[in-house]
C-alpha positions in Angstrom: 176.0 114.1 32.7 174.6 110.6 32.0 171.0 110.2 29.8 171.1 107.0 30.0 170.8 104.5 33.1 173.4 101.5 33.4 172.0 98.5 31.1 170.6 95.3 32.7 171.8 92.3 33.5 171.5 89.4 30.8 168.2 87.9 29.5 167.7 84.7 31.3 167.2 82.6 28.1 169.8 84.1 26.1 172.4 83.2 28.6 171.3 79.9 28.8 171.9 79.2 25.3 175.4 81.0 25.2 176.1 78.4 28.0 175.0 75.4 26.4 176.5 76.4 23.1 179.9 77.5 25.2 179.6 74.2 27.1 180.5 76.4 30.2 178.9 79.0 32.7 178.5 81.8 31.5 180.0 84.1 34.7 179.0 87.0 36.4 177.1 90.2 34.0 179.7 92.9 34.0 178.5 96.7 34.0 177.8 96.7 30.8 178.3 100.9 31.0 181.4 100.4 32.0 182.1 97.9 29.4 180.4 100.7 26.7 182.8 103.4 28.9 185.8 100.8 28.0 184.9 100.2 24.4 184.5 103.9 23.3 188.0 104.2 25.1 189.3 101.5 22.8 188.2 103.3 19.2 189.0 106.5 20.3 192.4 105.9 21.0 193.3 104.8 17.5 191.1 107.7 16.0 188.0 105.8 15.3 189.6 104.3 12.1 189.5 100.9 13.9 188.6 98.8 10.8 192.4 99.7 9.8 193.8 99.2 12.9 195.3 96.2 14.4 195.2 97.4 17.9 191.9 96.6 18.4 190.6 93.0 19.8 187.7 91.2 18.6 186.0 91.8 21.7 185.9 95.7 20.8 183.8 94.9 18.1 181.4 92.7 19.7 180.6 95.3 22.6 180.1 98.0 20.2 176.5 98.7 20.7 177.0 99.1 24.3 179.3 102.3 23.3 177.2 104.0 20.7 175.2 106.0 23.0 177.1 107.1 26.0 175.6 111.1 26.5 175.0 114.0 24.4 176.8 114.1 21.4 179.0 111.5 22.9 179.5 107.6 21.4 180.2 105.6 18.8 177.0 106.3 17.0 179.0 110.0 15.8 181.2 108.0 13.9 179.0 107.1 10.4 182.2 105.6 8.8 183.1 103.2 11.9 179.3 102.0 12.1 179.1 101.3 8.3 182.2 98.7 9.0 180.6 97.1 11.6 177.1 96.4 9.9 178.9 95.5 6.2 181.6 93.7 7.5 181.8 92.9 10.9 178.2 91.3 11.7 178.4 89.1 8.6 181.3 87.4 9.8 180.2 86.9 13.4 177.0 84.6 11.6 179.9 82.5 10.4 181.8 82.9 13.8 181.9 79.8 15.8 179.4 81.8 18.9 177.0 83.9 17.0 174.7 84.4 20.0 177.9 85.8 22.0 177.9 88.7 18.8 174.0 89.1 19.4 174.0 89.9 22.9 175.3 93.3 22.5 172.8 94.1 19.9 169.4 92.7 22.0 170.9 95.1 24.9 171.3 98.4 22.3 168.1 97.6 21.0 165.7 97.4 24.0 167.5 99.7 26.4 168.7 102.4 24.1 164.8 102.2 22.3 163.9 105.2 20.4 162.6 105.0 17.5 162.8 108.4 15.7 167.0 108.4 16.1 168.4 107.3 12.2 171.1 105.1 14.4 169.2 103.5 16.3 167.1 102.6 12.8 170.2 100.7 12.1 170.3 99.2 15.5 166.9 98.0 14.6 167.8 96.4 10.9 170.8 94.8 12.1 169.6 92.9 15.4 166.4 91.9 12.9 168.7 90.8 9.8 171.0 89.3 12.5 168.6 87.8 14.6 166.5 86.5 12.0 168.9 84.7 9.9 168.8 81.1 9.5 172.1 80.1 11.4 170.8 81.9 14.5 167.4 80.6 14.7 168.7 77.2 14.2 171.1 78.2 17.2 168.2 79.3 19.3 166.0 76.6 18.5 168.1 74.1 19.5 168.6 75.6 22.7 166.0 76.1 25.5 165.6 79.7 24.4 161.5 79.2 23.0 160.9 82.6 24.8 163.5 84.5 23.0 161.9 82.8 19.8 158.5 83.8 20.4 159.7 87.3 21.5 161.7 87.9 17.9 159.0 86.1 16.0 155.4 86.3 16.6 155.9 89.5 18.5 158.0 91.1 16.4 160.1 92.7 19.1 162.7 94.1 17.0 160.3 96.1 14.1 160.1 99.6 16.2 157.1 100.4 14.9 154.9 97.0 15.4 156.9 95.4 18.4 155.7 97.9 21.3 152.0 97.7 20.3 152.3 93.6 20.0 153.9 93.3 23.6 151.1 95.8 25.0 148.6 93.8 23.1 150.1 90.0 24.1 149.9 91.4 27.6 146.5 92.6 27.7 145.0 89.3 26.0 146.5 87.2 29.0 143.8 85.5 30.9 143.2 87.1 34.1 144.3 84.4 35.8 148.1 84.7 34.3 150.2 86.8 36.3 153.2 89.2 34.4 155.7 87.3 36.3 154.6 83.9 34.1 154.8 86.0 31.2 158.2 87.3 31.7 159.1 83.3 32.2 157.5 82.5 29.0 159.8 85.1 27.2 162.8 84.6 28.6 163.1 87.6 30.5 164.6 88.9 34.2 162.8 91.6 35.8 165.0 94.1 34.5 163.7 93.7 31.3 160.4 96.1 32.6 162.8 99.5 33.4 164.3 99.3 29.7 162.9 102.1 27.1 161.0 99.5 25.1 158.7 98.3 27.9 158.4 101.4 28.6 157.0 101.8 25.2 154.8 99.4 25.0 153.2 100.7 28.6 152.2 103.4 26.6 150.8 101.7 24.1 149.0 99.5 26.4 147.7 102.9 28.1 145.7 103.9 24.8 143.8 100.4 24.7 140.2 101.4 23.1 137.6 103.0 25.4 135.2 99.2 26.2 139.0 97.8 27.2 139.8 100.6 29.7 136.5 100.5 31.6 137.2 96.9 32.5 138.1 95.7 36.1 140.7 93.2 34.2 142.2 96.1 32.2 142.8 98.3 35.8 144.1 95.7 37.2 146.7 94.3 34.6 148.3 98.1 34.0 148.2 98.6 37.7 150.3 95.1 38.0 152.6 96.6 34.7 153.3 99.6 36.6 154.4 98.6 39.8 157.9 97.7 40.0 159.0 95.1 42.7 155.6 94.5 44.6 155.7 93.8 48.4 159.7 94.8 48.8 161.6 97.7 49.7 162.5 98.4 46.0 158.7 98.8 45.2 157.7 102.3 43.4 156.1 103.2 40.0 157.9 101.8 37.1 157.7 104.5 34.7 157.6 108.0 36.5 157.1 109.9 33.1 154.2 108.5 32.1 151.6 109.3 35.1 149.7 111.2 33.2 149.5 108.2 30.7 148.4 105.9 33.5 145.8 108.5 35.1 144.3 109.3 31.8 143.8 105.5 30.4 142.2 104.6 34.0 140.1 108.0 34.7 139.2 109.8 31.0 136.8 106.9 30.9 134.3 108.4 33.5 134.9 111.7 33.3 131.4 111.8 31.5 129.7 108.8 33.4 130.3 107.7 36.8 131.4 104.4 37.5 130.0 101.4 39.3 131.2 101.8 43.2 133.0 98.8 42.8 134.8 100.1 39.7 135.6 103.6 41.5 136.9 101.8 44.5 139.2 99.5 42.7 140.4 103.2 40.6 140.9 104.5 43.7 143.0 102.0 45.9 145.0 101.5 42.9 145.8 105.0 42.2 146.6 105.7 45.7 149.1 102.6 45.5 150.8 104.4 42.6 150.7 108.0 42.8 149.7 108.6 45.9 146.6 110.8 46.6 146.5 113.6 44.5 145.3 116.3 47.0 148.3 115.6 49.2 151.1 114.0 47.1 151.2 116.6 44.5 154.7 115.2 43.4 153.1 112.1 42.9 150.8 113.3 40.2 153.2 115.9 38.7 152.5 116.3 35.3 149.0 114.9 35.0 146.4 116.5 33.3 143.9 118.8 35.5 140.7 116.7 34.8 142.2 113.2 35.9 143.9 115.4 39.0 140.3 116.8 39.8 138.2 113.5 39.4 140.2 111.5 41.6 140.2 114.4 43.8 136.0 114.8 43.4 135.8 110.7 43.9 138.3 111.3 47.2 136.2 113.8 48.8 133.2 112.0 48.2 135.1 108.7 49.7 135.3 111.3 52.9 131.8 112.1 53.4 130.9 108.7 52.9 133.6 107.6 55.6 131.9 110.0 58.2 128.7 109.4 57.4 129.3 105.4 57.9 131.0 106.0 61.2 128.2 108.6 62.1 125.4 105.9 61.7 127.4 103.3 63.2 128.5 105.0 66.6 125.0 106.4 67.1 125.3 110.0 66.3 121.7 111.4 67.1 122.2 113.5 63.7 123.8 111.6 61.4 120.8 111.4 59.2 120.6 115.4 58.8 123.8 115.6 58.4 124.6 113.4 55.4 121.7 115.1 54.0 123.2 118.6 54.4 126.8 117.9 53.0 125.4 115.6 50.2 122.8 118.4 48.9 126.3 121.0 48.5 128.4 118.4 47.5 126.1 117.3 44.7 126.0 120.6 43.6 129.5 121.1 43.1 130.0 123.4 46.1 132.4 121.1 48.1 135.9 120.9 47.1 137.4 119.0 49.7 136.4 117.1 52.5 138.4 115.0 55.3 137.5 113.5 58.6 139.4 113.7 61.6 138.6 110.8 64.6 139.7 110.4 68.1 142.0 107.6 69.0 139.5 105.5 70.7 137.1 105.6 66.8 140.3 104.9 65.3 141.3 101.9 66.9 137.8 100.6 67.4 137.2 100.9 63.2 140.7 99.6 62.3 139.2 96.6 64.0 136.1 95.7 62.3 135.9 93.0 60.3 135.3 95.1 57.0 137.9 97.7 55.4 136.8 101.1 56.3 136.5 103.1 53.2 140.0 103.2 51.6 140.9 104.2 55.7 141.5 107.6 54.7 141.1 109.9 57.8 143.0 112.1 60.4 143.2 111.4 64.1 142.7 113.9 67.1 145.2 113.6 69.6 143.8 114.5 72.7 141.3 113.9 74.6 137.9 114.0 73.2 134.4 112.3 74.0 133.6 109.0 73.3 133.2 108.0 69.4 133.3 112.1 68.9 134.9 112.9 65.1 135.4 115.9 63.0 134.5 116.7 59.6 136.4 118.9 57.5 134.8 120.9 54.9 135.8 123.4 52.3 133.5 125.3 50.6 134.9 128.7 48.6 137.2 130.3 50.6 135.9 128.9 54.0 136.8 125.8 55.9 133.5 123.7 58.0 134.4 122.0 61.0 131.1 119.9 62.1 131.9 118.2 65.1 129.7 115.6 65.8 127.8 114.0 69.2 126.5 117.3 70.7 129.4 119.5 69.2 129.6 122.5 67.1 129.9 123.2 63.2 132.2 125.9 62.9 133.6 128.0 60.3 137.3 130.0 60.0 138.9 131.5 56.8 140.6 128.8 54.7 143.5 131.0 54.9 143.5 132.0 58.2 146.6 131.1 60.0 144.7 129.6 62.8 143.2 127.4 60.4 143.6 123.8 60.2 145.3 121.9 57.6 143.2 119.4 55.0 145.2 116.1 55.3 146.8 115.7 57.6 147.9 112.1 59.4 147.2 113.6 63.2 146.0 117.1 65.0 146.5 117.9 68.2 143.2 118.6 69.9 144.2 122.4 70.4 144.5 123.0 66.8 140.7 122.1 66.1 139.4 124.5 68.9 140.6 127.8 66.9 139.1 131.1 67.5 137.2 132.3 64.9 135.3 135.6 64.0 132.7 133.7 61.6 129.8 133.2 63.6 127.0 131.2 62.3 124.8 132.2 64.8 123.8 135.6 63.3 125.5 137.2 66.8 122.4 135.6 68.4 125.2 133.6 70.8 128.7 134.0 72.3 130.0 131.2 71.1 129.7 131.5 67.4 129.7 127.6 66.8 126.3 126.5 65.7 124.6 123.7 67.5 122.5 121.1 66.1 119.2 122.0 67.5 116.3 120.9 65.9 117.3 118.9 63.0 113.9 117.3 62.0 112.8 120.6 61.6 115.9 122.2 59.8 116.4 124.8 62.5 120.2 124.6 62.4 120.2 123.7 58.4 118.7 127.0 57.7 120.9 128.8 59.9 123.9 127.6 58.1 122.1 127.7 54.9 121.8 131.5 55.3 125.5 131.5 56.4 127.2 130.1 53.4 124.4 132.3 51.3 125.6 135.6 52.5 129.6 134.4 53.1 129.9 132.1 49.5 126.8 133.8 47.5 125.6 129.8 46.8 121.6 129.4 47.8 120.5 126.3 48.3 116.7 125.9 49.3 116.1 124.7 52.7 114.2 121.6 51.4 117.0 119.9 49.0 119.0 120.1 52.6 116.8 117.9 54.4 116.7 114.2 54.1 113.4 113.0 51.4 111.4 112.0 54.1 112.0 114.8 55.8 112.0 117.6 53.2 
């Protein structure tokens, strides 16, 4: 099985300068796996003792770093004898060659895409692109080319020191002016937009993830990682750059408020750029595999909160006669913790008329009923312990049914059919007092159906709340 994904095509500015110095194009990028596939073939079929064989072309040399690493315990990097040839030897007389850059191509590629740091090869990978790329003869090469990228890449970033060059990309990036995308970046290097998928970006995303604390609670700091980490924006090839390190992104954008909320601003920008990336962790679970439990439950907390707020907003705005009460009711036992999931559920006719408002509706998170329902009626979903809240609004009922019941509705879900919401249920919040155990919203102003659903979730969920901190201030 193969570790290690196919190479990528050539660094814009590098080719350019083969070209000039070749005086011809350059041609089409071969697969440069195949070519590693090819060159391992080569060495192994005069026993690795290549440097006294004749059979081998000077091309087999020059791709060699594309076959040190080909799977597990398989490449040229198992051969010590063969590799202390090519650095002694071999790269000193491609300097002298009469296309040095042609020699250093296969190095760059080795050296970003095969990046770890902790493997004693690839520590020789590392010495020989920086003696090689380094020496005089080549930067007199590249200088007199249009490769100033590549330049500024090897030099002032010190791309090729393992240890320094990951931290000094993550660092160049963050320092760009806002107003600088990473596109114009990657122009300034030299790069093509494979140059983001190799194991060294990668590196550097990670270092860029474990900015200081004052740097991470920034708008300009969200904004710039989110842009790092999305690969491809706006086309069908658009996903997460770096699936292995959610849990890196999550943490640099959410550990910063796990202590201190943020500004709404701040948590709404969080949010819709989470969502973009991950997905929303309380229904894309594969989405957030591997991240840590308290980024997974305040996104989740800051979600459910984005839900009440959501109903709430469309409650005031389409004239429910209890929207006031409400909000106060849900608030008081969110804001104690009790909540631990919310979503709201609108009939078609709400849902078309708020998609068309002038103003995004809150991160236009919701469900819709399908079926027939009354005007501007919606449902909102609550979870509380081990029991699931259905608060219809506009003259309906707040009902309750075991979480687990099978009659039980789903939390997230795109659509319901109508049917599904009307479920039997043997909870009855009206103390047996009615038929129909659903509990009306009679006499709000005076908490009459607060306290009977206070007493409900006392005696179901053992959590007391005091009828006052239900009501709304003037009220209570």
């Amino acid at each position: 099985m193969n570790l290690f994904a196919p190479l990528p095509p050539d660094f814009d500015q590098l080719a350019h300068a083969v070209r000039l110095l070749r005086g011809a194009d350059f041609g089409v990028e071969p697969d440069l796996r195949t070519v590693g596939e090819r060159t391992y073939a080569a060495f192994e079929a005069v026993g690795f003792q290549a440097h006294h064989s004749p059979a081998l072309r000077q091309r087999h040399w020059r791709h060699l770093p594309y076959a040190l690493w080909l799977g597990p315990e398989r490449g040229l990097a198992q051969q010590p004898e063969l590799l202390r040839h090519y650095g002694a030897v071999i790269l000193p007389q491609a300097l002298d060659s009469r296309r040095p850059l042609h020699w250093g191509r296969a190095l760059l590629h080795a050296y970003f895409q095969q990046f770890k740091p902790q493997d004693p090869v690839f520590g020789q990978v590392a010495q020989w692109a920086q003696d090689y790329f380094l020496h005089p003869r080549i930067w007199q090469a590249l200088a007199q080319t249009q490769a100033n990228g590549l330049l500024r890449l090897l030099g002032p970033l010190r791309a090729l020191e393992p240890g320094v060059g990951p931290q000094a990309m993550a660092d160049d990036i963050l320092a760009l002016p806002p107003e600088r995308s990473l596109v114009q970046w990657q122009a300034q290097q030299g790069l093509t937009d494979h140059f983001w998928l190799n194991p060294f970006s990668q590196a550097a995303f990670v270092c860029a993830t474990q900015a200081p604390l004052e740097v991470r609670r920034t708008p300009a700091y969200v904004k710039r990682l989110c842009e790092w980490a999305l690969h491809a924006p706006g086309t069908a090839q658009q996903r997460f750059r770096y699936p292995i390190c959610r849990d890196e992104l999550a943490w640099a954008l959410l550990s910063p408020w796990f202590d201190t909320p943020p500004p709404p601003e701040m948590q709404h920008l969080l949010l819709a750029e989470l969502l973009r990336l991950l997905g929303d962790p309380r229904q894309d679970t594969a989405g957030w595999l591997g991240v840590r439990r308290e980024a997974i439950e305040t996104a989740s907390r800051w979600l459910t909160a984005r839900a009440l707020d959501a109903c709430f907003a469309l409650l005031s705005r389409s004239g429910d006669p209890h929207a006031p009460w409400r909000r106060a009711f849900w608030e008081a036992y969110f804001q104690a913790g009790h909540i631990l999931e919310a979503w709201l559920v609108v009939g078609e006719a709400v849902a078309e008329e708020w998609a068309a408002l002038p103003e995004e509706p809150p991160l236009g998170q919701y469900g819709r009923i399908l079926g027939p329902v009354a005007p501007h009626q919606s449902l909102l979903m609550v979870r509380m312990g081990g029991i699931l809240f259905c608060d219809w609004s506009h003259d309906g009922r707040l009902r309750a049914i075991a979480a687990q019941h099978k009659q039980a509705p789903k939390l997230y879900q795109a659509s319901y059919p109508l049917v599904a919401l009307r479920f039997p249920t043997a909870l009855n919040l009206n103390e047996g007092q009615s038929d129909d155990p659903g509990l009306l919203h009679l006499h709000s102003a005076e908490g009459g159906w607060q306290d009977a659903a206070r007493r409900f979730i006392e005696k179901h969920l053992g959590i007391a709340m005091p009828l006052a901190q239900l009501l709304p201030v003037q009220a209570g």
